[in-house]
C-alpha positions as CSV (number, residue, x, y, z in Angstrom):
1,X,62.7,74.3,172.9
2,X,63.4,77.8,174.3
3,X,66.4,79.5,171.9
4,X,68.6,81.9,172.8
5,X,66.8,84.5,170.0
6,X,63.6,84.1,171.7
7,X,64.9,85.8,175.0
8,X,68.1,87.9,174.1
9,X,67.7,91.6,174.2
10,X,68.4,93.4,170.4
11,X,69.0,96.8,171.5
12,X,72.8,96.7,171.9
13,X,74.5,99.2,174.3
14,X,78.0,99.8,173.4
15,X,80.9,102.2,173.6
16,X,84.4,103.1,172.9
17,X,87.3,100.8,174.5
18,X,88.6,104.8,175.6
19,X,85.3,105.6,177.7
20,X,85.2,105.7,181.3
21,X,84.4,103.0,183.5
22,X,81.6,105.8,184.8
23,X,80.6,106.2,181.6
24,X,79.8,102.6,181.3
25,X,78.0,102.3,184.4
26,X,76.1,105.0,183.4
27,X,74.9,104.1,180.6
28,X,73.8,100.5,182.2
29,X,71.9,103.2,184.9
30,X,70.3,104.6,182.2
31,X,69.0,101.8,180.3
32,X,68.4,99.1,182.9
33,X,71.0,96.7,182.0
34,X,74.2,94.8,183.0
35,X,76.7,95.2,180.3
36,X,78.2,97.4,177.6
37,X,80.0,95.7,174.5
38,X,83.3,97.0,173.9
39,X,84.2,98.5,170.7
40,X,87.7,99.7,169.0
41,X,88.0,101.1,165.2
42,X,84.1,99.6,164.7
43,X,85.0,96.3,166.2
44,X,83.4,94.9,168.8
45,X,86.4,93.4,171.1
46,X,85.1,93.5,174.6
47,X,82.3,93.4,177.3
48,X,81.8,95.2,180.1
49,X,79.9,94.2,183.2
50,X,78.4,95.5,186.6
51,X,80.5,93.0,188.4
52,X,83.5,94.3,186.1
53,X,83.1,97.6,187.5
54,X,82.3,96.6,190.9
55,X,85.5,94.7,191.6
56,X,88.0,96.1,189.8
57,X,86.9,99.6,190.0
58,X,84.6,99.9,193.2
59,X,86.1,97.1,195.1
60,X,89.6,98.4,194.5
61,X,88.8,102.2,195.2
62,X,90.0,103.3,191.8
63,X,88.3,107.0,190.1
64,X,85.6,105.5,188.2
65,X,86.1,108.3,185.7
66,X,89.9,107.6,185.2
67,X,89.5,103.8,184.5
68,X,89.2,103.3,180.9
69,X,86.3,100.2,180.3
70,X,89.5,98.7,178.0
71,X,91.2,98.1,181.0
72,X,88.6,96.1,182.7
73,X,86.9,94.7,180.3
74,X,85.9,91.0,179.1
75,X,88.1,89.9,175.8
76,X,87.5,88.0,173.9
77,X,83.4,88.0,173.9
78,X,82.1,84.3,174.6
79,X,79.1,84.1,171.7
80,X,76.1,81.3,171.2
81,X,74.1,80.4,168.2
82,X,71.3,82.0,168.6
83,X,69.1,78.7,167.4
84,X,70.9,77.0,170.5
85,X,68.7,76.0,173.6
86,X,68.7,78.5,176.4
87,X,69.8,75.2,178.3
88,X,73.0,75.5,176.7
89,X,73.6,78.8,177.0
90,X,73.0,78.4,180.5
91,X,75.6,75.5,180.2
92,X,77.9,78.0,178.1
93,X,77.6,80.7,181.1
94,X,78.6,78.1,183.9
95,X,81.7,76.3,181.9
96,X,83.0,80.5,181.0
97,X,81.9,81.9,184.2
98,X,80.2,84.9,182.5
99,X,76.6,86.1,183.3
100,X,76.3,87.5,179.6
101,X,76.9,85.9,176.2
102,X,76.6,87.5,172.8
103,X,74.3,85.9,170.4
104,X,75.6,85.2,167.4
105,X,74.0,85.3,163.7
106,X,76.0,84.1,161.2
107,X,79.3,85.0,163.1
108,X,77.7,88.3,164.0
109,X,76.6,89.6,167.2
110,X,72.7,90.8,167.1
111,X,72.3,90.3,171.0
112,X,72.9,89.6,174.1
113,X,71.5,87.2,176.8
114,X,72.2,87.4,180.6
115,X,71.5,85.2,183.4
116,X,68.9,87.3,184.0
117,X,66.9,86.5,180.9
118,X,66.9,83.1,181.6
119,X,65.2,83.5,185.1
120,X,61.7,84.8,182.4
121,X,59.3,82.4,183.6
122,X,59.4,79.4,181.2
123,X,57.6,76.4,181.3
124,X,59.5,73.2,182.1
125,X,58.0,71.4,178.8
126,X,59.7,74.5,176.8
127,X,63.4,73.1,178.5
């Protein structure tokens, strides 16, 4: 069985809840990824997506660098286990209609996992 831990990504990205929604897509630019976590007095209390910026931003012709990420943003954060099967994070992602989920340790987020991770090749026995 395939676990959420074995294919999440550690390296967090995040950033204020006052940053631009540029800044955010900059930052995913930079460092290959879909999403930013959101994060107020040390907090993590948001996520923020491509297809955030995209259609609320993009898609409604508002100044990228005026829109604050707060203000577009994901809230609460939808979390897994990260011992639970990639099958049910899969599940998790379908039933919230989110592409990214935090992986949660203890109550504490130590990663994320997008659709994207579960499309690594994978052998059907690991499912």
């Amino acid at each position: 069985m395939v676990t959420a831990k074995q294919l999440m990504k550690q390296d967090l990205a995040k950033m204020s809840h006052m940053a631009s929604a540029l800044d955010a897509a900059r930052i995913m630019k930079e460092r290959r990824i879909g999403s930013v976590f959101v994060e107020q007095n040390a907090r993590i209390v948001g996520i923020v997506t491509e297809t955030d910026i995209v259609r609320e931003v993009v898609g409604a012709s508002l100044p990228s660098d005026l829109i604050r990420v707060r203000d577009i943003m994901s809230s609460p954060v939808v979390g897994i286990d990260e011992r639970r099967p990639i099958t049910e994070a899969a599940d998790l992602m379908e039933r919230s209609g989110t592409r990214h989920l935090a992986v949660l340790k203890s109550g504490d987020i130590v990663g994320v996992l997008s659709v994207r991770d579960l499309l690594h090749p994978v052998s059907i026995d690991e499912f």
